[in-house]
C-alpha positions as CSV (number, residue, x, y, z in Angstrom):
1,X,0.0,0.0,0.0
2,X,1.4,3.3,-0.6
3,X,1.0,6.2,1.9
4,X,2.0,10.0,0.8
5,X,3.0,7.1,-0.3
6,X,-0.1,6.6,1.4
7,X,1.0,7.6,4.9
8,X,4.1,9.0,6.2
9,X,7.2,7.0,5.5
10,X,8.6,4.7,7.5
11,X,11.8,3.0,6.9
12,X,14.0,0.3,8.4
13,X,17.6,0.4,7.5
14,X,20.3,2.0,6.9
15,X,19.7,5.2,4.7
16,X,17.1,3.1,4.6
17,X,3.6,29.9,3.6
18,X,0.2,33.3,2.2
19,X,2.7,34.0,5.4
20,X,0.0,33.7,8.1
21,X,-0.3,32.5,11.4
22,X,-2.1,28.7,11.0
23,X,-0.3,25.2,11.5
24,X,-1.7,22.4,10.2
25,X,-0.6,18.7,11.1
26,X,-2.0,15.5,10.9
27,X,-2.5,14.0,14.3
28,X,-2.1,10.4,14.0
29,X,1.3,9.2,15.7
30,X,3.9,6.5,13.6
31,X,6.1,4.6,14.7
32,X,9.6,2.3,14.1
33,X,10.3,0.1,16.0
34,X,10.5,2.1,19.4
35,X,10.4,5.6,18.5
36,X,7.2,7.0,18.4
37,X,6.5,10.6,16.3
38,X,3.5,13.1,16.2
39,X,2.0,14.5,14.0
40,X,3.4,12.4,11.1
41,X,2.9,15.6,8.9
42,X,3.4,19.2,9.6
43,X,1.8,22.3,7.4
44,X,3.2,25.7,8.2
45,X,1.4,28.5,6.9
46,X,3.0,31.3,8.9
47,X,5.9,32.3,10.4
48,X,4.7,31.0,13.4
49,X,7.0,27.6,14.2
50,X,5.7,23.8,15.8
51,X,6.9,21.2,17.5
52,X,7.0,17.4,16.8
53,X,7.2,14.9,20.2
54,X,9.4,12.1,19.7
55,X,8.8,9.5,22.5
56,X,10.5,6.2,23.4
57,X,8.4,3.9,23.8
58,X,10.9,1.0,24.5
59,X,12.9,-0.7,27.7
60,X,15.8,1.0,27.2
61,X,17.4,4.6,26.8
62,X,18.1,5.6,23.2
63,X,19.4,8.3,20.9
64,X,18.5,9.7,17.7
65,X,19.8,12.3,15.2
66,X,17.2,14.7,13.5
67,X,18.0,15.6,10.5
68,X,16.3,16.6,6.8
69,X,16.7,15.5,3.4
70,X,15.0,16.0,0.0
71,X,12.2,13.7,-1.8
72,X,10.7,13.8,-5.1
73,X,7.0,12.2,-5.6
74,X,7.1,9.6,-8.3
75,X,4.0,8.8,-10.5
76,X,3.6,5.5,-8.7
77,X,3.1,7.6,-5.7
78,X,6.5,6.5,-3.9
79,X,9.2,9.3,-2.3
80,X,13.0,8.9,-3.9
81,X,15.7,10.9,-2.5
82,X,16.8,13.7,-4.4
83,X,20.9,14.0,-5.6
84,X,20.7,17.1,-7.7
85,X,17.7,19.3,-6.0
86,X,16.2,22.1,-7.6
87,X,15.8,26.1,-6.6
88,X,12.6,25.1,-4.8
89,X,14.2,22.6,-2.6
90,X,17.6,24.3,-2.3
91,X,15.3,27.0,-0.9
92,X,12.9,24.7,1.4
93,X,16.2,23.8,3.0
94,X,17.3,27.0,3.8
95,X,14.1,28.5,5.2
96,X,13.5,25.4,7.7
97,X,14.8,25.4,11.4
98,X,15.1,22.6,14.2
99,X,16.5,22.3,17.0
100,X,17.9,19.7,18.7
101,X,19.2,17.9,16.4
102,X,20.3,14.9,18.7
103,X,18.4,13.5,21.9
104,X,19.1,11.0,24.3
105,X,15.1,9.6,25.6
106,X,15.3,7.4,28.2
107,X,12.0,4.7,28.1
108,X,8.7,6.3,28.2
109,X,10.4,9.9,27.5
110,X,9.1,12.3,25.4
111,X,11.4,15.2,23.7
112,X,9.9,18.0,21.6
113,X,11.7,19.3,18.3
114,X,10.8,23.0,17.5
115,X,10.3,23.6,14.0
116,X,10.9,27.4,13.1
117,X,10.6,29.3,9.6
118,X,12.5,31.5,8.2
119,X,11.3,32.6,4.9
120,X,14.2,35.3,2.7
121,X,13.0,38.3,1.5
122,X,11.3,38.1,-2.2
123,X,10.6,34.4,-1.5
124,X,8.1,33.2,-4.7
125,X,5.0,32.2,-3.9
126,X,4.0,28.5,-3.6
127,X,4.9,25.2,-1.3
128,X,8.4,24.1,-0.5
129,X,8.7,20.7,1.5
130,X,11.6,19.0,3.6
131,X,11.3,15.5,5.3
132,X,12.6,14.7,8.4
133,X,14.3,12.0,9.2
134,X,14.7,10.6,12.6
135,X,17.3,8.2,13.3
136,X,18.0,5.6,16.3
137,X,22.1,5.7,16.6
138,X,23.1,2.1,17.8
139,X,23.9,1.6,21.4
140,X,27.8,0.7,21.9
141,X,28.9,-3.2,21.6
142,X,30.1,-3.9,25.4
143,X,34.1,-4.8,24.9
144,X,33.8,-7.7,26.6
145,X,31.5,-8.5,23.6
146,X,34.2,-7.9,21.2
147,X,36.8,-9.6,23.4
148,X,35.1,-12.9,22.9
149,X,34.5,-12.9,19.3
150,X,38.4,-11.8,18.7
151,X,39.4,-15.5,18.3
152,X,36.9,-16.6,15.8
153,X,38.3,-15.3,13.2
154,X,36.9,-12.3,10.6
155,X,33.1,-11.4,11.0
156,X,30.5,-8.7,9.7
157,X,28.1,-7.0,12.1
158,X,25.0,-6.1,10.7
159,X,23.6,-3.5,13.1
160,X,20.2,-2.5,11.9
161,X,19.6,1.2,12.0
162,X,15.3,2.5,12.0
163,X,14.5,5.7,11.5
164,X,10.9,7.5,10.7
165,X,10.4,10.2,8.0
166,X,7.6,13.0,8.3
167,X,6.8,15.6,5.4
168,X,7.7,19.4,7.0
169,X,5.6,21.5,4.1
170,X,6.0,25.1,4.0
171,X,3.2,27.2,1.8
172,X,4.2,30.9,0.7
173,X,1.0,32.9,-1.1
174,X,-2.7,32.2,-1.7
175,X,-2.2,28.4,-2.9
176,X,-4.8,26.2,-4.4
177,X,-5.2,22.6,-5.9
178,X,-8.0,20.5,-7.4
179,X,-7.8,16.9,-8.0
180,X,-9.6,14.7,-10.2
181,X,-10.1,10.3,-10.3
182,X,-10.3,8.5,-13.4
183,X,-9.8,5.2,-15.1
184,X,-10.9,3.3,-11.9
185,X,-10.0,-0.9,-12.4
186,X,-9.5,-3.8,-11.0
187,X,-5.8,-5.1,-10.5
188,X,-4.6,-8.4,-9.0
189,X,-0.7,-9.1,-7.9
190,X,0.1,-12.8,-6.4
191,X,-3.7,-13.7,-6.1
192,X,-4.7,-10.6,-4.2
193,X,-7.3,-8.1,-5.6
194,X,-7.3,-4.5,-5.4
195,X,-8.6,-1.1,-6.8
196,X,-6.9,1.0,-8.7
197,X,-7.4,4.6,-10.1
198,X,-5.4,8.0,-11.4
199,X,-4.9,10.7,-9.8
200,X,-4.6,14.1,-11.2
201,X,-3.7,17.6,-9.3
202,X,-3.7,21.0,-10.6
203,X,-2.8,23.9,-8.7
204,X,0.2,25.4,-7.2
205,X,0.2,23.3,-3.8
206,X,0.0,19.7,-2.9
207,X,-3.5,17.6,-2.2
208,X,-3.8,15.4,0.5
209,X,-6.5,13.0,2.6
210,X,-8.6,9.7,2.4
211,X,-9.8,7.8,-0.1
212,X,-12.9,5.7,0.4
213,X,-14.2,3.2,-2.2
214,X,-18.0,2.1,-1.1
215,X,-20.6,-0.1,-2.7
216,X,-24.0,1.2,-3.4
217,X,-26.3,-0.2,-0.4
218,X,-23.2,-1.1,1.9
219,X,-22.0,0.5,4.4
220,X,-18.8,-0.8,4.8
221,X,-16.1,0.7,2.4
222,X,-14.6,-1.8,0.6
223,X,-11.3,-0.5,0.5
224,X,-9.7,3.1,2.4
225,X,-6.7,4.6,2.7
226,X,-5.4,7.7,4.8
227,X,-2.7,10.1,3.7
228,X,-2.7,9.9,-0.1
229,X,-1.0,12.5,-1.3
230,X,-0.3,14.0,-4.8
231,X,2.7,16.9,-4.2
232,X,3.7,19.6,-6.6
233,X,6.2,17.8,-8.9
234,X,4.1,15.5,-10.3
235,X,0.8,16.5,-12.0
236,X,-0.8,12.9,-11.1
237,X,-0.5,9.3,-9.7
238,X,-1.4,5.8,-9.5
239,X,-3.1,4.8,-6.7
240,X,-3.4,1.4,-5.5
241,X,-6.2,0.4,-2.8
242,X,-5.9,-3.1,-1.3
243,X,-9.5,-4.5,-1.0
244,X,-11.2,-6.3,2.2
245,X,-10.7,-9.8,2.2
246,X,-14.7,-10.4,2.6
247,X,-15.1,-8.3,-1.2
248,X,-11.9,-10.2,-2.9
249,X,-14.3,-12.5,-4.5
250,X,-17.0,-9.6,-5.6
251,X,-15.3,-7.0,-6.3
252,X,-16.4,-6.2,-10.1
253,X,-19.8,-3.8,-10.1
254,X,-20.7,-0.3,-9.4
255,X,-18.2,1.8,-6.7
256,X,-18.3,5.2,-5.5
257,X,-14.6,7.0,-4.8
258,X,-14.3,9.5,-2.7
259,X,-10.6,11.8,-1.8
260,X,-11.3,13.8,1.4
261,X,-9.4,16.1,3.3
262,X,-8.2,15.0,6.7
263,X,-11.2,15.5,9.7
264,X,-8.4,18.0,10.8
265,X,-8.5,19.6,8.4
266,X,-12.4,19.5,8.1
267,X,-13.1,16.5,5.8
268,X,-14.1,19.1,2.8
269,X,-14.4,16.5,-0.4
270,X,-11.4,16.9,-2.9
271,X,-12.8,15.0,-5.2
272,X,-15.7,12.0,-6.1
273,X,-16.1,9.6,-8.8
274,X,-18.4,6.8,-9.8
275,X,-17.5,3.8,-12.2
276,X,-18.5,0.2,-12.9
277,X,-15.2,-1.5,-11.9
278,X,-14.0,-4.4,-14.2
């Protein structure tokens, strides 16, 4: 399934602004394995900075490094780091501010990360986007640890390294977007069934919120998805629902799609569509 790709991104691994006053961010917590961060998605539309809480939610103390990095939408909806990056993201860089940029949380602590803006004068208008990358550092092997293994010879160490990613979006002017759905269908990889549909945004500002695919008559949806996002370099996307097991075998017939804003961000309809799926 794919979150913003469709939510925000978490990875396990190694590398795996009108200037007003509002802040927008989603509220919904994610997590790898025992860092927790909220809001998974931050809006500034002012000058006026946030904060994001990281919390450890694990046994033992641990420490991250904060830092940012650049992503590029792709039409298939996934986020690919950026080598070369453009005016607009040389200039979301600039603009964004953090601080810390390492904490050490023992279990059950939370720490808060301000997030400031500091837009240049003559900045154009429209959205400029960082993601943020938190990222456990490993704990120390104990020497006594290493002092063992010296005598069996040459080994590799494969420490794993987690670390969660949050969109920090910056929008400069009066901004707007539409979207539209088309070409909904029926897709199947390795036996499983899902729904499928375009994507299209126009506008000088990203789109993002829920999409809900419902059956005339029932009232469960038959397939939903939060944080779908279309952002500003791409004009549209595939989007790929996975369906309920109970509809896998009936999924072909009538279907209303609907793309909603978040609830907090009043759950206005983006846009609707309805199609005979095949």
């Amino acid at each position: 399934m794919i979150l913003e790709n469709l939510s925000s991104r978490v990875r396990t691994g190694v590398a795996a602004l009108a200037l007003a006053t509002a802040t927008v961010a989603a509220p919904a917590p994610v997590h790898a394995n025992d860092l927790l961060v909220a809001p998974t998605r931050v809006v500034l539309n002012g000058s006026r900075g946030t904060e994001v809480i990281l919390n450890n939610i694990g046994t033992e103390e641990a420490t991250y490094r904060i830092s940012l990095e650049l992503r590029r939408m792709t039409p298939d909806g996934g986020l690919e780091e950026v080598e070369i990056p453009n005016e607009i993201e040389e200039s979301a860089l600039a603009m964004i501010r953090y601080a810390p940029r390492r904490v050490v949380l023992p279990p059950n602590q939370p720490q808060a990360i301000r997030i400031g803006v500091r837009a240049p004068e003559g900045l154009v208008d429209g959205e400029y986007r960082v993601h943020m990358l938190f990222r456990a550092i490993p704990r120390p092997r104990p020497a006594a640890s290493e002092a063992e293994s010296a005598g069996e010879g040459f080994q590799i160490r494969l420490i794993p390294v987690y670390g969660v990613t949050i969109p920090i979006i910056v929008r400069h002017g009066n901004l707007t977007a539409t979207a539209a759905i088309a070409n909904p269908r029926i897709v199947e990889e390795d036996g499983v069934r899902a729904v499928a549909f375009d994507m299209s945004r126009q506008g000088e500002r990203s789109v993002y919120g829920e999409v809900t695919v419902t059956r005339p008559g029932v009232d469960v949806p038959i397939a939903r998805a939060r944080g779908v996002a279309v952002y500003p370099e791409i004009t549209g996307r595939t989007v790929i629902l996975p369906v309920s097991e109970e509809f896998q075998g009936a999924l072909a017939g009538p279907v209303r799609i609907q793309y909603r804003e978040p609830d907090s961000s009043g759950g206005g309809l983006i846009a609707e569509t309805e199609a005979v799926l095949r």
